[in-house]
N, CA, C and O atoms as a GROMACS GRO file, in nm:
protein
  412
    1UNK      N    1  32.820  10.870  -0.417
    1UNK     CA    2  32.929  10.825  -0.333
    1UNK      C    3  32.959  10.932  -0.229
    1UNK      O    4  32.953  11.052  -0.257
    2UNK      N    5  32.992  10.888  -0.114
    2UNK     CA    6  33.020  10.991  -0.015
    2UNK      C    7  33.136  11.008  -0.004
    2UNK      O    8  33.205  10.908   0.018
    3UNK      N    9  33.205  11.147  -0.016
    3UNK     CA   10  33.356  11.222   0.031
    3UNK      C   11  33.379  11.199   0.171
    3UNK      O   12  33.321  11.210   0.279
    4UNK      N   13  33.487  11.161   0.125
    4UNK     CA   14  33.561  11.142   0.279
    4UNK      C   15  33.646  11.250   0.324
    4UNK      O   16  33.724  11.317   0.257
    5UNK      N   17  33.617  11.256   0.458
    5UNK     CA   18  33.675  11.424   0.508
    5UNK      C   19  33.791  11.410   0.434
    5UNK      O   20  33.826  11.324   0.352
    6UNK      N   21  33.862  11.539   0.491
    6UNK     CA   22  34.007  11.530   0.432
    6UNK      C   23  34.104  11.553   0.586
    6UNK      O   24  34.216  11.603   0.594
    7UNK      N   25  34.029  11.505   0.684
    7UNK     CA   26  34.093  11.512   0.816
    7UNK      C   27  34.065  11.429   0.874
    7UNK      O   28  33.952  11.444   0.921
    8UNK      N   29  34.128  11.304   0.910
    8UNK     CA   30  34.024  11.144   0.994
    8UNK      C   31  34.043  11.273   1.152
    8UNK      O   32  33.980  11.209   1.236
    9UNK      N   33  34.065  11.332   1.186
    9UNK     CA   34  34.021  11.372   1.335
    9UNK      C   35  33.822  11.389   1.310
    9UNK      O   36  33.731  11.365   1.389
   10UNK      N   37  33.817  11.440   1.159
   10UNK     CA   38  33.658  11.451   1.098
   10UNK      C   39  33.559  11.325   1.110
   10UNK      O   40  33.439  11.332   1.082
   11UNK      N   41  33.626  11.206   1.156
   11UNK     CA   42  33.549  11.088   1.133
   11UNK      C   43  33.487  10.999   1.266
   11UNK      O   44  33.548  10.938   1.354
   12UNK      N   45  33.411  11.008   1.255
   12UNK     CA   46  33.385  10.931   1.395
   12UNK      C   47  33.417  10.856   1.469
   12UNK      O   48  33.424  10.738   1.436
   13UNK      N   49  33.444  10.893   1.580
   13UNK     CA   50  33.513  10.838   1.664
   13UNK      C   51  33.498  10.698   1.697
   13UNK      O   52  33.380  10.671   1.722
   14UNK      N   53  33.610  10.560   1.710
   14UNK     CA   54  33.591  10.510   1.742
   14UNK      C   55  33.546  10.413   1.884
   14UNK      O   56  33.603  10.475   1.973
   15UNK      N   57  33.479  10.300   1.948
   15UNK     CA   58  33.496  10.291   2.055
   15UNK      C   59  33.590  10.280   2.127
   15UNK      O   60  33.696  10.232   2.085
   16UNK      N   61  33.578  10.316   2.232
   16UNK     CA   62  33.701  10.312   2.339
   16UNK      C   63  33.796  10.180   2.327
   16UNK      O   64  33.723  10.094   2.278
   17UNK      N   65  33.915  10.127   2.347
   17UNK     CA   66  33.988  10.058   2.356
   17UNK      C   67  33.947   9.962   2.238
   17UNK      O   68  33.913   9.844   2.243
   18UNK      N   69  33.960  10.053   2.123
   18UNK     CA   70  33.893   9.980   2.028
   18UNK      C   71  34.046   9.859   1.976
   18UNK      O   72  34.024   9.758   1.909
   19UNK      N   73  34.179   9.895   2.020
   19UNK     CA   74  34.323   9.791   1.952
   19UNK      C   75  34.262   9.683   2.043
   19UNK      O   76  34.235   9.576   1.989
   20UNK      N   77  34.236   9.697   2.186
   20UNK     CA   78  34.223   9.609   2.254
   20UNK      C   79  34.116   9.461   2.211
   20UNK      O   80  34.119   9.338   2.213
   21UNK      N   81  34.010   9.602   2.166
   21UNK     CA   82  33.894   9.441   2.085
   21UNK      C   83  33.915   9.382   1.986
   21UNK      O   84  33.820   9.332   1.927
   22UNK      N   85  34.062   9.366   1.930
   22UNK     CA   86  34.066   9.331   1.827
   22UNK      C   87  34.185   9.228   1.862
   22UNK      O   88  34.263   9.189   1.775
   23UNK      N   89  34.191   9.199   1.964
   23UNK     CA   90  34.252   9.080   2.014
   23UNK      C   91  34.150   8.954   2.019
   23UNK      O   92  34.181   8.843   2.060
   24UNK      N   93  34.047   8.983   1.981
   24UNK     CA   94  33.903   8.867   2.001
   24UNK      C   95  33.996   8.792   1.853
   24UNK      O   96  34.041   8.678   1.863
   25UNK      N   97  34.012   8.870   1.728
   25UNK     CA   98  34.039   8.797   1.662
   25UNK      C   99  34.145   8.643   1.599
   25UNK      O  100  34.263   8.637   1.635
   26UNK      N  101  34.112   8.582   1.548
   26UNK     CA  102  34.176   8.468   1.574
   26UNK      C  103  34.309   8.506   1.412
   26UNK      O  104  34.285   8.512   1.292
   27UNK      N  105  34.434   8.522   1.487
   27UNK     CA  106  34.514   8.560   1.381
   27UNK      C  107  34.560   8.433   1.324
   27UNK      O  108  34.631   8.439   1.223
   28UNK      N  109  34.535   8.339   1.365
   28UNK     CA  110  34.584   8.199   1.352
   28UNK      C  111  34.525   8.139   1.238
   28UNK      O  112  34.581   8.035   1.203
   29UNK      N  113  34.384   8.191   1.140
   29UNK     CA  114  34.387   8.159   1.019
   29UNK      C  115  34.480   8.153   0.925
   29UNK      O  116  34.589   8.209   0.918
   30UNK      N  117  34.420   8.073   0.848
   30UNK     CA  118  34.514   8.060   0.714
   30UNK      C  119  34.398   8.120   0.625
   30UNK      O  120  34.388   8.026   0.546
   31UNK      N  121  34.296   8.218   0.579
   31UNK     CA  122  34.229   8.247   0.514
   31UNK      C  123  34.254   8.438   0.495
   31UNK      O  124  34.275   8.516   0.588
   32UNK      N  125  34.242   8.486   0.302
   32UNK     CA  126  34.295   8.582   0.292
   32UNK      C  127  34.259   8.660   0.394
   32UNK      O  128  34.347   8.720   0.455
   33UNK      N  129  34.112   8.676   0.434
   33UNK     CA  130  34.028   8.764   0.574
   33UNK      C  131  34.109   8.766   0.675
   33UNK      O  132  34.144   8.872   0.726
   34UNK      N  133  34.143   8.667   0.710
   34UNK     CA  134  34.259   8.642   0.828
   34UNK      C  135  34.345   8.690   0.810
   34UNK      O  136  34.402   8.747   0.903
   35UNK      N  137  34.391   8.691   0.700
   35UNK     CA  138  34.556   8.786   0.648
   35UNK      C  139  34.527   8.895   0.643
   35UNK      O  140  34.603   8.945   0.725
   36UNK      N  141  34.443   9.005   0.585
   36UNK     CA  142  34.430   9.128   0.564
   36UNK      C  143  34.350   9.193   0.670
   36UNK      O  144  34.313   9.310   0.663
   37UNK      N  145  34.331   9.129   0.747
   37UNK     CA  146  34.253   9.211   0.873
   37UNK      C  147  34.399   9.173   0.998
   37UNK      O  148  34.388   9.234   1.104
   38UNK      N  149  34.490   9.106   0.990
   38UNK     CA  150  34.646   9.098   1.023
   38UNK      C  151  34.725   9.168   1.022
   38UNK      O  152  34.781   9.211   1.122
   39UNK      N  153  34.752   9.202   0.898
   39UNK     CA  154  34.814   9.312   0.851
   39UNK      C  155  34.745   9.474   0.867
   39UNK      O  156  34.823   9.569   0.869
   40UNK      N  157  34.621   9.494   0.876
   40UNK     CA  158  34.543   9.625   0.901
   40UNK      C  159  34.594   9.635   1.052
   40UNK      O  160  34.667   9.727   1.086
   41UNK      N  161  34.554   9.540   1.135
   41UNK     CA  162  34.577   9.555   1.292
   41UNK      C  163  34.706   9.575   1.295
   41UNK      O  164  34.730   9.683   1.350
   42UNK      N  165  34.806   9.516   1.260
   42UNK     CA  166  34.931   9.529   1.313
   42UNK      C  167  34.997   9.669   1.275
   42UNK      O  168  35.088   9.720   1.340
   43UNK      N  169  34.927   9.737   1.138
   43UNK     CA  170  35.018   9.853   1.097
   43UNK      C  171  34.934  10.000   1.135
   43UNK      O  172  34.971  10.113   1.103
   44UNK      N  173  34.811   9.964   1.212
   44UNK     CA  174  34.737  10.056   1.284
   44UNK      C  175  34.828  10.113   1.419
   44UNK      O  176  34.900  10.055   1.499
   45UNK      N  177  34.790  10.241   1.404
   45UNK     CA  178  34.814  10.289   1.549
   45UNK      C  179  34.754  10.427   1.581
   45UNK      O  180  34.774  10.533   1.521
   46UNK      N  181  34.678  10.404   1.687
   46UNK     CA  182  34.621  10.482   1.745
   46UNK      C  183  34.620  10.661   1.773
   46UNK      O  184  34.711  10.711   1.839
   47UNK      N  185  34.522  10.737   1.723
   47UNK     CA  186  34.583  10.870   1.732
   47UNK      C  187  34.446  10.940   1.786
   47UNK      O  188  34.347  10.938   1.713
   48UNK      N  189  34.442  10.992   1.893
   48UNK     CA  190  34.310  11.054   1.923
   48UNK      C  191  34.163  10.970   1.918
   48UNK      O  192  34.045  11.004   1.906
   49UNK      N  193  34.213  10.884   1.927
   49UNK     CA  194  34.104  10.760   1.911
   49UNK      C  195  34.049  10.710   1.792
   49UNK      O  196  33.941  10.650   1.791
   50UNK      N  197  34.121  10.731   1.683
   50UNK     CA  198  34.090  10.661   1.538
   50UNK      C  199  34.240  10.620   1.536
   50UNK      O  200  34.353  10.658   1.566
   51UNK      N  201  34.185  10.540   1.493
   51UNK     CA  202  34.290  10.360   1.421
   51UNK      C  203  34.318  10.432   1.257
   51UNK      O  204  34.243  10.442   1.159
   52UNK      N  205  34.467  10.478   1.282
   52UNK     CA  206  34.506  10.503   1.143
   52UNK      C  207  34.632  10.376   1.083
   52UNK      O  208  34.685  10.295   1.158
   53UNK      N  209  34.659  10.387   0.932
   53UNK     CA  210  34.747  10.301   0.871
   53UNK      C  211  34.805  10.419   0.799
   53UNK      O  212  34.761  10.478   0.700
   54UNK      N  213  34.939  10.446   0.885
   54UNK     CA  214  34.945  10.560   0.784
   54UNK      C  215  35.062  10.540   0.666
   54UNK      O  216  35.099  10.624   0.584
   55UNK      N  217  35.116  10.387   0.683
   55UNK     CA  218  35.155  10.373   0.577
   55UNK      C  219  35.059  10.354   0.444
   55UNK      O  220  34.947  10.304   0.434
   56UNK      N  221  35.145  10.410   0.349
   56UNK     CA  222  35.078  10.379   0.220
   56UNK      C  223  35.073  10.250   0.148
   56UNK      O  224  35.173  10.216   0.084
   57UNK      N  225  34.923  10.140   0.151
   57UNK     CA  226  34.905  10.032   0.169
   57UNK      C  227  34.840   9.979   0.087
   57UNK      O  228  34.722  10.002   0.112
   58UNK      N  229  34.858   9.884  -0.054
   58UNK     CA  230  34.788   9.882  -0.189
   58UNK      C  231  34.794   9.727  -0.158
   58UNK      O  232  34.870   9.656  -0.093
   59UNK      N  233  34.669   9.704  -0.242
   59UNK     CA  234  34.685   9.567  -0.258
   59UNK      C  235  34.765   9.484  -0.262
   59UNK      O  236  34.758   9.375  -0.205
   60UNK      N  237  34.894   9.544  -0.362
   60UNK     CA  238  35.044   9.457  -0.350
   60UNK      C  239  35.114   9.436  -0.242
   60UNK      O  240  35.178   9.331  -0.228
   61UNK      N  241  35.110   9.548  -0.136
   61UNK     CA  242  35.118   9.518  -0.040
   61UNK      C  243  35.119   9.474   0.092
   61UNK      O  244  35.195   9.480   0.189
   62UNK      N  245  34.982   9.418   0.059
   62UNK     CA  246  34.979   9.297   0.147
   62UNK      C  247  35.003   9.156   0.115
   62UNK      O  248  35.083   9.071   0.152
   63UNK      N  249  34.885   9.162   0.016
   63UNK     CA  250  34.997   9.013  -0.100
   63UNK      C  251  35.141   9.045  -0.061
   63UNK      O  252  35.166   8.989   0.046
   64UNK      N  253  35.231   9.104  -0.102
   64UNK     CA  254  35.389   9.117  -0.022
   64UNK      C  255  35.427   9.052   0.086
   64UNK      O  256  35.521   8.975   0.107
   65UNK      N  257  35.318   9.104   0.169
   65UNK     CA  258  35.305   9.034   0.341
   65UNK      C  259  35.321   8.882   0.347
   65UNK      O  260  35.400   8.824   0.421
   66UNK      N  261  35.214   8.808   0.238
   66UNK     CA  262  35.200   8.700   0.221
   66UNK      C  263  35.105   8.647   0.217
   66UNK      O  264  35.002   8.672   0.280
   67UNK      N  265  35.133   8.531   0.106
   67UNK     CA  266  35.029   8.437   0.108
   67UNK      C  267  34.887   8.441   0.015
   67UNK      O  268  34.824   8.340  -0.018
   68UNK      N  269  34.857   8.558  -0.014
   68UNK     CA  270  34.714   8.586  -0.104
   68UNK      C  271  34.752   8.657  -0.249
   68UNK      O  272  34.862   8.704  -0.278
   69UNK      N  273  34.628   8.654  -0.337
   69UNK     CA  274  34.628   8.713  -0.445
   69UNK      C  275  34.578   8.858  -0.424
   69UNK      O  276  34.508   8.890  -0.327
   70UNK      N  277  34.626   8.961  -0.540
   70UNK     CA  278  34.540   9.100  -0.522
   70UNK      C  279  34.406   9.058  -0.606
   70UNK      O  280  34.367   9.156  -0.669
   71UNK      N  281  34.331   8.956  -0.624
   71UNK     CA  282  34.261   9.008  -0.657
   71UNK      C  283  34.162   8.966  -0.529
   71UNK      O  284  34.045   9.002  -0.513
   72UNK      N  285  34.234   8.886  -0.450
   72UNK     CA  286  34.150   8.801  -0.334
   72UNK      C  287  34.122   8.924  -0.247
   72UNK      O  288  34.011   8.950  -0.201
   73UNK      N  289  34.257   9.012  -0.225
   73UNK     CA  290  34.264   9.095  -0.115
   73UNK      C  291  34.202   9.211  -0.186
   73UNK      O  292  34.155   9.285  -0.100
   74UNK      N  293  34.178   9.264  -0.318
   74UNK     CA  294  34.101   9.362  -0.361
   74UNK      C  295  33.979   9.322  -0.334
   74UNK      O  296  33.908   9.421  -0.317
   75UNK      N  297  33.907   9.200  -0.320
   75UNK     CA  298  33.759   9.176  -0.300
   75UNK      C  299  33.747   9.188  -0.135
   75UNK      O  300  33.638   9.218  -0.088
   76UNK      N  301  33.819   9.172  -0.078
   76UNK     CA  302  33.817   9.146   0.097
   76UNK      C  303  33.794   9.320   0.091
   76UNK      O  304  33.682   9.371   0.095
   77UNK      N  305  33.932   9.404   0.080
   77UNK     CA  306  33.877   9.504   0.111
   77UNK      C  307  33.809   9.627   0.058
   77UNK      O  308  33.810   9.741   0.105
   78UNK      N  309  33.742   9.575  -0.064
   78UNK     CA  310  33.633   9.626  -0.101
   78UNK      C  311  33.488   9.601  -0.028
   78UNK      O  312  33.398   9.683  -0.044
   79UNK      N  313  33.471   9.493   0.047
   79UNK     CA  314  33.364   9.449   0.119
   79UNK      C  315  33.435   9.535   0.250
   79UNK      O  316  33.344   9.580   0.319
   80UNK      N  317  33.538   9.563   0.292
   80UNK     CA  318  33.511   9.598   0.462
   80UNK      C  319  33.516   9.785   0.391
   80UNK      O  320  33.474   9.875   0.465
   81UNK      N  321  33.557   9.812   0.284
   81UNK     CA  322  33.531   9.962   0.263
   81UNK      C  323  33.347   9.988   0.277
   81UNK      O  324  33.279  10.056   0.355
   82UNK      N  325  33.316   9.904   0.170
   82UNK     CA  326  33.127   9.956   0.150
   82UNK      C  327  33.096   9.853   0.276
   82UNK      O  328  32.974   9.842   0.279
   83UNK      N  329  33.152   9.776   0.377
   83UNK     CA  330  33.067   9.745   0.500
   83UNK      C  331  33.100   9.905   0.633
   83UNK      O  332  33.041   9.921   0.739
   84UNK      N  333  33.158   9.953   0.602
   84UNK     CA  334  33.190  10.093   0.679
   84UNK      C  335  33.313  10.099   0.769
   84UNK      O  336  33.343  10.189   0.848
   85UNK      N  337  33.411   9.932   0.730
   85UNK     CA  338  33.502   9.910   0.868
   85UNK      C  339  33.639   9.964   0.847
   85UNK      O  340  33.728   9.962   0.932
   86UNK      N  341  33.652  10.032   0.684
   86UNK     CA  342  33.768  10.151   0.666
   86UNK      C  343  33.711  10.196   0.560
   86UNK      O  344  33.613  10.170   0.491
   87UNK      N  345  33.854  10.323   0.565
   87UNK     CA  346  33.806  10.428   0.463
   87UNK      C  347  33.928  10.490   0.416
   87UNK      O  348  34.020  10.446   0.486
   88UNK      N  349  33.967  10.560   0.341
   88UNK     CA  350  34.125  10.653   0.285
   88UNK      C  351  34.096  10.785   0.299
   88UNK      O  352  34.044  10.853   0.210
   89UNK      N  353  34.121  10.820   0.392
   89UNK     CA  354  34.140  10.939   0.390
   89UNK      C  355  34.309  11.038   0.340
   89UNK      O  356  34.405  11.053   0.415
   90UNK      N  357  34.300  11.073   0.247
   90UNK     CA  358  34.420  11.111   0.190
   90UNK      C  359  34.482  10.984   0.141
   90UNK      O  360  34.419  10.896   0.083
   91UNK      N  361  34.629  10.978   0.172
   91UNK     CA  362  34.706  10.860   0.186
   91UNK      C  363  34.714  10.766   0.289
   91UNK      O  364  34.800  10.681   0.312
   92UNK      N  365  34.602  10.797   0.352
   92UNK     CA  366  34.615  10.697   0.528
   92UNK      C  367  34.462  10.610   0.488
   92UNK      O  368  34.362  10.647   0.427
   93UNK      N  369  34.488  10.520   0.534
   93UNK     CA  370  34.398  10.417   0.590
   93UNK      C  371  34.317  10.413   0.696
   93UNK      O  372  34.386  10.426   0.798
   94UNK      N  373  34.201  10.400   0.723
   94UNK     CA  374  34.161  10.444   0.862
   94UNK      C  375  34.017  10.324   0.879
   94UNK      O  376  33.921  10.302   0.804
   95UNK      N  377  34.054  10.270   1.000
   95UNK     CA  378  33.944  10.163   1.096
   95UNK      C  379  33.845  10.259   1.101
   95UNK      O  380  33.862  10.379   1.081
   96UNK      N  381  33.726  10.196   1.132
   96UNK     CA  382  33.661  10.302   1.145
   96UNK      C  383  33.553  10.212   1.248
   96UNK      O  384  33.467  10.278   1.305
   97UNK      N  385  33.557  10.060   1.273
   97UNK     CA  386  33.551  10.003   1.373
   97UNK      C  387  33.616   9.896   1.369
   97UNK      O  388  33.701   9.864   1.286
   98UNK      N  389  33.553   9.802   1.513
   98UNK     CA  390  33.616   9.676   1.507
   98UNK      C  391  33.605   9.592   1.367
   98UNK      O  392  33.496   9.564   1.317
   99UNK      N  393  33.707   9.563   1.321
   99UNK     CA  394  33.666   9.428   1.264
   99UNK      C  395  33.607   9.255   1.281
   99UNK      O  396  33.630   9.165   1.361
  100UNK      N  397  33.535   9.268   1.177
  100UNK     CA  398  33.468   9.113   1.227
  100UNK      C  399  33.623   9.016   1.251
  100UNK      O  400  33.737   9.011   1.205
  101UNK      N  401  33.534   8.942   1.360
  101UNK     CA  402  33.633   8.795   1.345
  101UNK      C  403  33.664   8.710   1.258
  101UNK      O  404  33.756   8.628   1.265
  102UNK      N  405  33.544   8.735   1.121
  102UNK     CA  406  33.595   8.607   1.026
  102UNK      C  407  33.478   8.662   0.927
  102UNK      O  408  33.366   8.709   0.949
  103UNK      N  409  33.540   8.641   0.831
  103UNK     CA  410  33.441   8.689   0.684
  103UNK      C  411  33.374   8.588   0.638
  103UNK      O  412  33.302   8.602   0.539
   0.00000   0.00000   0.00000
């Protein structure tokens, strides 16, 4: 398993106007993918060009948000962790690119 820095400034940079491409997505699902890639975008914000969540963000809490099970949203983002599209660094959350439009 690979360590994750212990500094996202350590992580590769994302593309340029990367909040912006993530308006392609269609928030207007009703599917958990749709919900948890919702909630990632909206509580992201930008710092030196990585997309952090720096609230502290558990499965329950997005289920909280609404609408899904943890075990729905533990399988969603277990697939975008080992697809490379976040990661935890410390207590933060971190994009690490765009997300797909639809799972």
């Amino acid at each position: 398993m690979q360590k994750s820095p212990s500094d996202p400034r350590q992580l590769p940079q994302p593309l340029p106007d990367t909040l912006a491409a993530h308006d392609g997505i269609s928030f207007g699902l009703q599917d958990v993918y749709g919900h948890v890639a919702r909630v990632l975008v909206e509580l992201a914000d930008e710092e030196n060009g990585v997309l952090l969540v720096r609230e502290r963000l558990g499965q329950q809490d997005i289920t909280d948000r609404g609408g899904a099970s943890r075990e729905a949203i533990s399988r969603i983002m277990k697939d975008l962790t080992h697809g490379g599209y976040v990661t935890t660094v410390g207590r933060q959350m971190v994009l690490l690119k765009k997300l797909p439009a639809d799972w």
